[in-house]
Backbone as CSV, one residue per row, in Angstrom:
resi,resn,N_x,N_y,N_z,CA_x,CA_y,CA_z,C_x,C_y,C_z
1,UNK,-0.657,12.579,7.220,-0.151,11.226,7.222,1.209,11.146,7.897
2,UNK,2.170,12.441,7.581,3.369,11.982,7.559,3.646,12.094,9.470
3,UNK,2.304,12.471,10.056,2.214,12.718,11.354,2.542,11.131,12.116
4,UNK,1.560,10.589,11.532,1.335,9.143,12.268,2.240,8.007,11.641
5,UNK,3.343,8.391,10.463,3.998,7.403,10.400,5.102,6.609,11.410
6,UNK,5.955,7.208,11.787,6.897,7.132,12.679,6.023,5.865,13.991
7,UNK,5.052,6.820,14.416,4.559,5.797,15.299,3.612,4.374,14.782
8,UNK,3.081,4.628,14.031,2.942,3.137,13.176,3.626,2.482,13.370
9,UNK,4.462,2.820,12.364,5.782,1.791,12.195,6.651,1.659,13.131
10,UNK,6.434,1.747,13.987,7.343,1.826,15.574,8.796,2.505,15.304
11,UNK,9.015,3.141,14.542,10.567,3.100,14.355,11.148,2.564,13.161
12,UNK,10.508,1.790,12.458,11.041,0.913,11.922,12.030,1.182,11.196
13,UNK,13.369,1.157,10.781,14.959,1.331,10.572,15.614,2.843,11.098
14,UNK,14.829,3.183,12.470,15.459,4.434,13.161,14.901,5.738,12.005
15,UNK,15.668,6.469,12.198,15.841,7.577,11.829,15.979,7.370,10.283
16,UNK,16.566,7.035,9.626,16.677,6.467,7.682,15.669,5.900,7.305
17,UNK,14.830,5.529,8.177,13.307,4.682,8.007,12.384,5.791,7.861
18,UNK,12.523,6.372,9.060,11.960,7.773,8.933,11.497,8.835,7.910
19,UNK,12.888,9.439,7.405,12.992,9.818,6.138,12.501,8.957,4.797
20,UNK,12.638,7.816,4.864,12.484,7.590,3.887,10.540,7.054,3.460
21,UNK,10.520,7.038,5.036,8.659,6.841,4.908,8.267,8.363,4.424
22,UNK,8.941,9.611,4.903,8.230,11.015,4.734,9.008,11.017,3.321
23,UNK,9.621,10.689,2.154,9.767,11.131,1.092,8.764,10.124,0.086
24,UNK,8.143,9.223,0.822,6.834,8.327,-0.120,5.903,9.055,-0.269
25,UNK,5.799,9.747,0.344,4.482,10.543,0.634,4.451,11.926,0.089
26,UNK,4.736,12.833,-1.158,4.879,13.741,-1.378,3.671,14.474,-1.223
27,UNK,3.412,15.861,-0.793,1.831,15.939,-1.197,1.432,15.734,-2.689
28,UNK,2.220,15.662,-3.668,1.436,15.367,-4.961,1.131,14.357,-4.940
29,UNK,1.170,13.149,-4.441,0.176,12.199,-3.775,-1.441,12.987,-3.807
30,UNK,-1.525,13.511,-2.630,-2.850,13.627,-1.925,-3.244,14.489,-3.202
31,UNK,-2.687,15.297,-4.029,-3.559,16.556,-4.801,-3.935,15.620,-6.264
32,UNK,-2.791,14.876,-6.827,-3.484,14.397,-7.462,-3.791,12.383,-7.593
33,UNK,-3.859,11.719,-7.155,-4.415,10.573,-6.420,-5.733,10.707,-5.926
34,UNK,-6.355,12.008,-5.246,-7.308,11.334,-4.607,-8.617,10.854,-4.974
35,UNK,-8.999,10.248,-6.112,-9.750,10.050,-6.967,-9.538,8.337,-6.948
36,UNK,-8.080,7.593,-6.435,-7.891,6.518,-6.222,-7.260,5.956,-5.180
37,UNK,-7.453,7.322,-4.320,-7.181,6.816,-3.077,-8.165,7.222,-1.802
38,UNK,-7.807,6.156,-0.577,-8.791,6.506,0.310,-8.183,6.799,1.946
39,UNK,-9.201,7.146,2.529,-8.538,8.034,3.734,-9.753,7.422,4.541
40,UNK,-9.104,6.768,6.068,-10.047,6.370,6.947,-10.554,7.465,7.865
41,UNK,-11.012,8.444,8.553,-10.773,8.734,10.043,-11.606,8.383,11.216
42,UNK,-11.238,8.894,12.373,-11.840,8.594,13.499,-12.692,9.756,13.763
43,UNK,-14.114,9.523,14.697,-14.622,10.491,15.011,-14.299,11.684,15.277
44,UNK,-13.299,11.749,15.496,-12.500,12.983,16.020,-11.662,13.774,14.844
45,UNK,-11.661,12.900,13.723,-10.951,13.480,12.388,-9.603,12.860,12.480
46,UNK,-8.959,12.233,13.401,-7.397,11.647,13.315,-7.462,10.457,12.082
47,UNK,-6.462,10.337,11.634,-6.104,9.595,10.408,-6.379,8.331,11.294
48,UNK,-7.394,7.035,10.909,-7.278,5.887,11.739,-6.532,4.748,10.552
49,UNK,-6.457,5.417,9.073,-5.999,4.350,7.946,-5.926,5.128,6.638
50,UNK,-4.854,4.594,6.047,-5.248,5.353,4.695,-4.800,4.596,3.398
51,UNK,-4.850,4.560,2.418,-4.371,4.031,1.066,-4.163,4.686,-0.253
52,UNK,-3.088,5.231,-0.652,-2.605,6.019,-2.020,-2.142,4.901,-2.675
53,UNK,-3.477,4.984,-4.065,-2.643,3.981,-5.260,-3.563,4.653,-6.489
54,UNK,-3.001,4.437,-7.378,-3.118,4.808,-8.452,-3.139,4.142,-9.679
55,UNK,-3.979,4.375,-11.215,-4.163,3.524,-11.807,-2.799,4.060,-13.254
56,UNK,-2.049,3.013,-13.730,-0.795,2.737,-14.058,-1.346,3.666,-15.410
57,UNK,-0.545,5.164,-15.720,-1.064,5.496,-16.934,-0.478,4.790,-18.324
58,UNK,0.969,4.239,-17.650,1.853,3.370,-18.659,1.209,2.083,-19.383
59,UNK,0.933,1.494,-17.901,0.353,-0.235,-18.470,-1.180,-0.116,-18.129
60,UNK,-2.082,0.051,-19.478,-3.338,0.201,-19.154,-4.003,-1.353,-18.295
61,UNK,-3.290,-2.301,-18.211,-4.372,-3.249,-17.232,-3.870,-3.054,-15.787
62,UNK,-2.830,-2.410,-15.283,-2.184,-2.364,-14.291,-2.621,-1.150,-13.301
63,UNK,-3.003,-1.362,-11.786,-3.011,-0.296,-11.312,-1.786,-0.735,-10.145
64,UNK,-1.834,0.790,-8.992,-0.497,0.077,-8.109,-1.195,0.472,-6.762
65,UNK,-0.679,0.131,-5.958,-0.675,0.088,-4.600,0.374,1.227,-3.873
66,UNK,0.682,2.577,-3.974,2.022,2.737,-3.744,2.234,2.761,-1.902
67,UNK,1.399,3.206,-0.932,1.279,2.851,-0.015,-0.148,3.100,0.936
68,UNK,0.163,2.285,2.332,-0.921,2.068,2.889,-0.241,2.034,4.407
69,UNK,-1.404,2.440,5.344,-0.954,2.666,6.370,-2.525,2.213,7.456
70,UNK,-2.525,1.763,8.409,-3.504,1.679,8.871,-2.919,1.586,10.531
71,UNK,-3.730,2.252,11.928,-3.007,2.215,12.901,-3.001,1.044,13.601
72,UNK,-1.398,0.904,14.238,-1.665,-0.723,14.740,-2.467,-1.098,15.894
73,UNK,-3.092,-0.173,16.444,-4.393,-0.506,17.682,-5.392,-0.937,16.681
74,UNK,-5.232,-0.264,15.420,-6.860,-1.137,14.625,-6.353,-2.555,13.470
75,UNK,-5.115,-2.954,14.067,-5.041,-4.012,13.628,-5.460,-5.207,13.543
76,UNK,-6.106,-5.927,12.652,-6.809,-7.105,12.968,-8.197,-7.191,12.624
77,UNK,-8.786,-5.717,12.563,-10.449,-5.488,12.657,-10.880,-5.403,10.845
78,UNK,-9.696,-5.894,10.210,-10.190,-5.739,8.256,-10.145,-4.503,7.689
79,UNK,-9.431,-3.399,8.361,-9.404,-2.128,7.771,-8.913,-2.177,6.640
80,UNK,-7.341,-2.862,7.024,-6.847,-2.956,5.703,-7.261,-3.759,4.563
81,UNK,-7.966,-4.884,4.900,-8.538,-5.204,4.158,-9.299,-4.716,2.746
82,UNK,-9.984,-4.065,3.611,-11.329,-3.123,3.163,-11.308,-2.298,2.309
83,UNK,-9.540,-2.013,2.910,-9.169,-0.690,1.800,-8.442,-1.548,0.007
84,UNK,-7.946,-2.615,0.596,-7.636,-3.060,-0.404,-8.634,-3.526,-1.640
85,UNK,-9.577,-4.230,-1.075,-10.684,-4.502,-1.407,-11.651,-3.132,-2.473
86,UNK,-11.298,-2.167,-1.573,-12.049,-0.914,-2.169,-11.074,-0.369,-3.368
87,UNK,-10.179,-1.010,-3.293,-9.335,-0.195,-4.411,-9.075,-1.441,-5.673
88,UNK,-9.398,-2.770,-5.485,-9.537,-3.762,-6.389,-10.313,-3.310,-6.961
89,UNK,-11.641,-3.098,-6.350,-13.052,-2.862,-6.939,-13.080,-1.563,-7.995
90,UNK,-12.183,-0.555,-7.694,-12.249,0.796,-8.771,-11.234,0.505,-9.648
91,UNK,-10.128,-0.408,-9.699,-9.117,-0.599,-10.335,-9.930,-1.546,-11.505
92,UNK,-10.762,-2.562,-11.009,-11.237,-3.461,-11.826,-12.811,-2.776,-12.591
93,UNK,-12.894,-1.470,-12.260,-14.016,-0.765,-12.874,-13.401,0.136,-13.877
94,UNK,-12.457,0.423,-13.644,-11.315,0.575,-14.794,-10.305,0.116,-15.897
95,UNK,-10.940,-1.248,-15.865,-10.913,-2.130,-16.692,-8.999,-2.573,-16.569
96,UNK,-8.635,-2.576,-14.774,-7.220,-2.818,-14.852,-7.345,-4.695,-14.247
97,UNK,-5.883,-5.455,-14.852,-6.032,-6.967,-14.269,-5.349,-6.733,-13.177
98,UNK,-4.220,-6.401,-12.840,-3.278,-6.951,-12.158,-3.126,-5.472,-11.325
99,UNK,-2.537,-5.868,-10.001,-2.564,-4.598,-8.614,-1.057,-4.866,-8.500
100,UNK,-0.169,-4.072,-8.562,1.050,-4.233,-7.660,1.187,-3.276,-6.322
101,UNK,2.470,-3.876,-6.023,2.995,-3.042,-4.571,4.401,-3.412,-3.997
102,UNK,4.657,-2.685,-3.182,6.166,-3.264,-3.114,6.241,-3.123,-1.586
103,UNK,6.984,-3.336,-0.700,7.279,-3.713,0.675,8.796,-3.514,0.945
104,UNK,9.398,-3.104,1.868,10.775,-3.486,2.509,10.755,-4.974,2.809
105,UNK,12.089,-5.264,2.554,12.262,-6.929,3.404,12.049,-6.684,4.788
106,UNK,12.151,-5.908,5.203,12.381,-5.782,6.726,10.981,-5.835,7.436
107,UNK,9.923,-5.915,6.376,8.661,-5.293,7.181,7.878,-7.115,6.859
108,UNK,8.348,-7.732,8.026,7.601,-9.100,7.630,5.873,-8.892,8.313
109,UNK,5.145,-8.164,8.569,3.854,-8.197,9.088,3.379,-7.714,7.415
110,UNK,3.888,-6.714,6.838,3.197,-6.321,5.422,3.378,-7.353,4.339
111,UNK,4.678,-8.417,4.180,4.347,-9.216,3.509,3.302,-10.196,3.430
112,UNK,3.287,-10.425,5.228,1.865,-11.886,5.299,1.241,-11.283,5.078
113,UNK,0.572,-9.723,5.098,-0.522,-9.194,5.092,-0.886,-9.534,3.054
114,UNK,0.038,-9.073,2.509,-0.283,-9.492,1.401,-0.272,-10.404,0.570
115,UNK,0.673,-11.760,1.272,0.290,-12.730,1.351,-1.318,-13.761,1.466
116,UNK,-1.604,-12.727,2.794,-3.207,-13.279,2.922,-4.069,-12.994,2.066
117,UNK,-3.640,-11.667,1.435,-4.707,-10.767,0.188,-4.975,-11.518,-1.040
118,UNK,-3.492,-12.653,-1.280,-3.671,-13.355,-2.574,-2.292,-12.908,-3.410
119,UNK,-1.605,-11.675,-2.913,-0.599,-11.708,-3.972,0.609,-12.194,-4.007
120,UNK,1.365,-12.478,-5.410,2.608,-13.205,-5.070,3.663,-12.397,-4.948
121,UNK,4.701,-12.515,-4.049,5.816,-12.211,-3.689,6.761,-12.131,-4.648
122,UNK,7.793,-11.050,-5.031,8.955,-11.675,-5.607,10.269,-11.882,-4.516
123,UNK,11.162,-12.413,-5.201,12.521,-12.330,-4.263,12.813,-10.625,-3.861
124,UNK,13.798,-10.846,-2.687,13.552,-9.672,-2.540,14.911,-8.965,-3.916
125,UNK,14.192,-7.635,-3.983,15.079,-7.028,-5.309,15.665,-5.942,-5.048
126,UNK,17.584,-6.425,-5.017,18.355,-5.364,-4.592,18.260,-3.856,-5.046
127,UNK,18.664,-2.966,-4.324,18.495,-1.750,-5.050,17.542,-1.216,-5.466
128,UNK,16.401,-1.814,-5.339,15.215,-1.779,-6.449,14.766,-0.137,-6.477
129,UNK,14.558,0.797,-5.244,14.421,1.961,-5.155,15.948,2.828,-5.082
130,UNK,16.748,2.366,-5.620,18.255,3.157,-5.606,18.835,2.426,-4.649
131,UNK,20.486,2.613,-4.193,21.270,2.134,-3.719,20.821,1.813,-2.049
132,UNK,21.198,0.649,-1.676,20.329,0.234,-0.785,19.087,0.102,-0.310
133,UNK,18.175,0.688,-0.956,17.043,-0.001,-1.008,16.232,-0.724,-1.584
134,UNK,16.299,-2.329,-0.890,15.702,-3.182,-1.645,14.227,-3.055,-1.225
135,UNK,13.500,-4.222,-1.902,12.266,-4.183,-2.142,11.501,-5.900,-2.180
136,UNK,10.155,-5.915,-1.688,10.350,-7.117,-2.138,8.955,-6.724,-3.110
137,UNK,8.631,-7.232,-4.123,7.434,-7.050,-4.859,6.221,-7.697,-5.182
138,UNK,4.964,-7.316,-5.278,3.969,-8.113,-5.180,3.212,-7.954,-6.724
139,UNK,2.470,-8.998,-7.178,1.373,-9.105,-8.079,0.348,-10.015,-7.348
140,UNK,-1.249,-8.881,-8.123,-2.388,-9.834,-7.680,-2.870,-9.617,-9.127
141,UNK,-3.417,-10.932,-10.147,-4.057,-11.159,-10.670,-5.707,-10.870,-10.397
142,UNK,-5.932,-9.951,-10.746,-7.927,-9.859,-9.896,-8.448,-10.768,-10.929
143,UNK,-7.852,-11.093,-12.006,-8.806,-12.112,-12.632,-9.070,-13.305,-12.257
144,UNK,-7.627,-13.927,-11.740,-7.223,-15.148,-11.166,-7.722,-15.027,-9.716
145,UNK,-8.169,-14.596,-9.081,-7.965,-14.877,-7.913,-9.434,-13.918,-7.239
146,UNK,-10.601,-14.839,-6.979,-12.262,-14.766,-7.054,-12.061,-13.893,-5.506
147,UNK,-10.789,-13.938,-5.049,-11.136,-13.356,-3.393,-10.845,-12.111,-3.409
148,UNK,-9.887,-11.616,-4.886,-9.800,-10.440,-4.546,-10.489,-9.082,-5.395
149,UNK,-12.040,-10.029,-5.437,-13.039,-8.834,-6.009,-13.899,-8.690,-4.731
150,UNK,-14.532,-7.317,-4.952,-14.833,-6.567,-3.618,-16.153,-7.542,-3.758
């Protein structure tokens, strides 16, 4: 993953963007997540999308979103969608209501994106990941909201 971030995200906040996309991603992610998370590839085996989220062991109706990545040449075609969709569907077979996720302010294509999905926005929230990094935060009701069952 931590191959294709940089170019995804074009850059997005230089070099501190950088780092801070490769410390989301620990491999204890992939070793233990992958049971709720999913991995796209291309014929060739290259990462074309992926999604690590996990179901909240704290708040049993809650699962999360922690990130998602999909490449921007396959933007537009419902990947991400799909993946979201696929992870409502095991979250809500797990008897969870509500999906969160969180976003940089800076990344306005991931907010509409989850915007379009159905979830609500919060303000953005200073500090929210430690000193200077804010956040902006999302809830989707899967009960409330008939579009976001698979």
């Amino acid at each position: 993953m931590l191959a294709v971030l940089d170019t995804w995200w074009g850059g997005l906040k230089g070099k501190a963007g950088s780092t801070e996309r490769a410390l989301l991603l620990p491999r204890l992610y992939f070793q233990h997540f992958t049971t709720t998370s999913f991995l796209v590839e291309r014929d060739s085996g290259e990462v074309a999308a992926f999604l690590v989220g996990f179901l909240s062991p704290t708040l049993p109706d809650t699962a999360y979103v922690h990130f998602v990545g999909v490449d921007p040449a396959l933007h537009g075609h419902g990947i991400g969608r799909t993946l979201y969709r696929a992870f409502f569907g095991l979250a809500q077979s797990h008897g969870r209501r509500y999906v969160h996720c969180i976003t940089s302010p800076e990344n306005a294509a991931s907010q509409a994106f989850h915007a379009r999905l159905g979830f609500e926005a919060s303000a953005v929230q200073p500090d929210y990941d430690g000193p200077g990094l804010d956040r902006v935060a999302f809830t989707l009701d899967l009960c409330a909201d008939p579009a976001a069952t698979p």
